[in-house]
C-alpha positions as CSV (number, residue, x, y, z in Angstrom):
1,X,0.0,0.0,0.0
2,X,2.8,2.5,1.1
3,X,4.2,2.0,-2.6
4,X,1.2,2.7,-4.2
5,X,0.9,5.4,-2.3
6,X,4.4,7.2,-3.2
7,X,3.6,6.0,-6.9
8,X,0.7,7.8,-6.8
9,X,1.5,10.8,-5.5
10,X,5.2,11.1,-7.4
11,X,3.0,10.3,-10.6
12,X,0.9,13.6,-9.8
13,X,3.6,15.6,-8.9
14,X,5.1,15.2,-11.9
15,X,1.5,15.4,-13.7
16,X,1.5,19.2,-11.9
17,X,4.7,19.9,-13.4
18,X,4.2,19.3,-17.0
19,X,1.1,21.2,-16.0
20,X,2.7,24.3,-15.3
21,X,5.1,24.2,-18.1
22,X,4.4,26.8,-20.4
23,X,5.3,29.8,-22.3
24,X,4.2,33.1,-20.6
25,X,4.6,36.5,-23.2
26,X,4.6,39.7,-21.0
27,X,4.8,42.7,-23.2
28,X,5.5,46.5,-22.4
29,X,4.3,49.8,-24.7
30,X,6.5,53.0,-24.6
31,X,5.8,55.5,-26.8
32,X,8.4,58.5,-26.6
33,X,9.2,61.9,-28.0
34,X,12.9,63.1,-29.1
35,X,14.0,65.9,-27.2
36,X,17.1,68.1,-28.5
37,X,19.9,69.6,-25.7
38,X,23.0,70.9,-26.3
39,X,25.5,69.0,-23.8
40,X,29.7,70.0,-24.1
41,X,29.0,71.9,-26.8
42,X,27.3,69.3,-28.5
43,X,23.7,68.3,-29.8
44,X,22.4,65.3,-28.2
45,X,19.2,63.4,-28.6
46,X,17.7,61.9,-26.2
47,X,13.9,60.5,-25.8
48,X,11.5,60.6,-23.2
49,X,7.8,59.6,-22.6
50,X,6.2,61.8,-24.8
51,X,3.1,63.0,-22.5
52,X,1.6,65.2,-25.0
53,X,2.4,65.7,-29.0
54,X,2.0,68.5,-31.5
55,X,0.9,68.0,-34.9
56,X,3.8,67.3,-36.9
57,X,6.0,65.7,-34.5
58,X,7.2,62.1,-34.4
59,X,6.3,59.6,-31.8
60,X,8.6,56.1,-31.4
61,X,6.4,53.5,-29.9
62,X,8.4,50.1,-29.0
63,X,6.8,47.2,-27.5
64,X,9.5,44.8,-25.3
65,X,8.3,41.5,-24.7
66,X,9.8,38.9,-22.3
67,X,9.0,34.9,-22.5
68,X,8.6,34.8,-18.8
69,X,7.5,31.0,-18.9
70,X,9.5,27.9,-18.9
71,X,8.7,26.8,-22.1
72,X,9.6,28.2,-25.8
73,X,6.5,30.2,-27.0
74,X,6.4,29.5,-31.1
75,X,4.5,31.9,-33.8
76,X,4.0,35.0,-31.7
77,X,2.0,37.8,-33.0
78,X,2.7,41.0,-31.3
79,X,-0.5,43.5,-32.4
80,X,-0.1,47.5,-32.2
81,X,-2.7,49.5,-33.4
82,X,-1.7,52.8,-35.0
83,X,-2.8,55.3,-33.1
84,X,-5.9,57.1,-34.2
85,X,-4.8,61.1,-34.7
86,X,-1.2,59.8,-36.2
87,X,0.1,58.4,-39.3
88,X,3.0,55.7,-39.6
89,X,6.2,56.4,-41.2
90,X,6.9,54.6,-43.9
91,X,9.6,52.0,-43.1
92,X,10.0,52.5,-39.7
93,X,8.9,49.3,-38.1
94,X,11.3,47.1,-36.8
95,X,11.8,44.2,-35.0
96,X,14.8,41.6,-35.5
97,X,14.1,38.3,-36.5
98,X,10.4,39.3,-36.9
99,X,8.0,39.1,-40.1
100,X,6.4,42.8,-40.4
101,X,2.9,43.2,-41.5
102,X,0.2,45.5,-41.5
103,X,-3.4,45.9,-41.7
104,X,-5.6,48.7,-43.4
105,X,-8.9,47.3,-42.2
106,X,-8.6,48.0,-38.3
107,X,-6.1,44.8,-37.4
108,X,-9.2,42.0,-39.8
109,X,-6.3,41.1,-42.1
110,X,-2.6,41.1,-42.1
111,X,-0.5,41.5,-45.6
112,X,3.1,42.6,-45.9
113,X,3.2,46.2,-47.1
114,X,3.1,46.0,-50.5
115,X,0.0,44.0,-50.5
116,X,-1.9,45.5,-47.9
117,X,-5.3,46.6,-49.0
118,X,-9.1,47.5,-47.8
119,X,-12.6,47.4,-49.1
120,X,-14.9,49.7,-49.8
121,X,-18.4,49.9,-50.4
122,X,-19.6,51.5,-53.8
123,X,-22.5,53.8,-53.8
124,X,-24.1,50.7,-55.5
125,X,-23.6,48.7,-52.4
126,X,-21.1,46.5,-54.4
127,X,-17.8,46.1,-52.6
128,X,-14.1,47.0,-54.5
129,X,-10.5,46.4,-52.9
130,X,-7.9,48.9,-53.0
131,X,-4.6,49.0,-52.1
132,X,-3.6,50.6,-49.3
133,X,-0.6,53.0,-48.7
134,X,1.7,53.6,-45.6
135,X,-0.8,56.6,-44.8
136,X,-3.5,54.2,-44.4
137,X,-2.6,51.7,-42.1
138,X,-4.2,50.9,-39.0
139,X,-2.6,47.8,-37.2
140,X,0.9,45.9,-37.4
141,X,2.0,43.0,-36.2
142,X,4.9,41.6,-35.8
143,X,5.4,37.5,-35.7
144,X,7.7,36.3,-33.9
145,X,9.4,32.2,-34.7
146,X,10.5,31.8,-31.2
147,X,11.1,33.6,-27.7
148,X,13.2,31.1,-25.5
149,X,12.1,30.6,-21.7
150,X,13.8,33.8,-20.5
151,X,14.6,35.8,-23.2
152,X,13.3,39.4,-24.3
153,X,13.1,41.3,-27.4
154,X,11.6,44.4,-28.9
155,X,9.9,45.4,-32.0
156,X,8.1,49.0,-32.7
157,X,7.6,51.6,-35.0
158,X,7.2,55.3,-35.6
159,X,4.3,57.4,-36.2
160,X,3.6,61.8,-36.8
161,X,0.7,63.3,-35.0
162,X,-1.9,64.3,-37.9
């Protein structure tokens, strides 16, 4: 009985373990202004968190993310909607290791940017697809292959206020 017994319960320990194993994606947003100071003579850019924006100036948003499980997460998509009020830079998204694409339908559909389009809705009620450009985006996403147990990346992007 007293075999059976540690058996059983080394037999759901393990059980628990395997249980807990997973991948666990944590993700963080900044989005930051450049500011401009002369230091030694010198110009130097720094940014900060860019509390307010004026039309015409350029936000960098970045998301980090951090596999905080103990397993390997596969095919992660990281989602950033545009901001509504700004408009994304044309080539600015980054992300090593990543596949980049972008949505001009409010994050429906993902194409890489020179296929991206939208549809419309004729004054017929028929639909038609255009294609969209960089000033129309709403969403990107970035897919990530792999994030090992433990390790962190970032991807982002850069927008102007409208």
């Amino acid at each position: 009985m007293k075999k059976i017994l540690i058996l059983t319960t080394t037999a759901l320990l393990l059980a628990t373990t395997i249980a807990w194993a997973a991948p666990k994606i944590e993700i963080a947003l900044t989005a930051e202004v450049e500011i401009k100071s002369i230091v030694d003579g010198k110009e130097v850019i720094t940014r900060v968190p860019a509390a307010e924006a004026k039309p015409g100036e350029i936000i960098y948003y970045t998301l980090t993310y951090h596999n905080s499980g103990d397993q390997t997460a596969t095919e992660v998509k990281l989602n950033d909607p545009i901001p509504k009020d700004t408009q994304y830079i044309t080539g600015s998204a980054f992300g090593t290791g990543a596949k980049i694409t972008f949505s001009a339908d409010g994050g429906e559909t993902y194409q890489e940017a020179t296929l991206v389009t939208f549809k419309i809705t004729n004054a017929d009620g028929t639909t038609s697809v255009k294609s969209a450009s960089p000033d129309q985006y709403t969403d990107i996403r970035w897919t990530v292959d792999s994030i090992a147990a433990g390790s962190s990346g970032t991807v982002g992007f850069a927008a102007v206020v409208r």
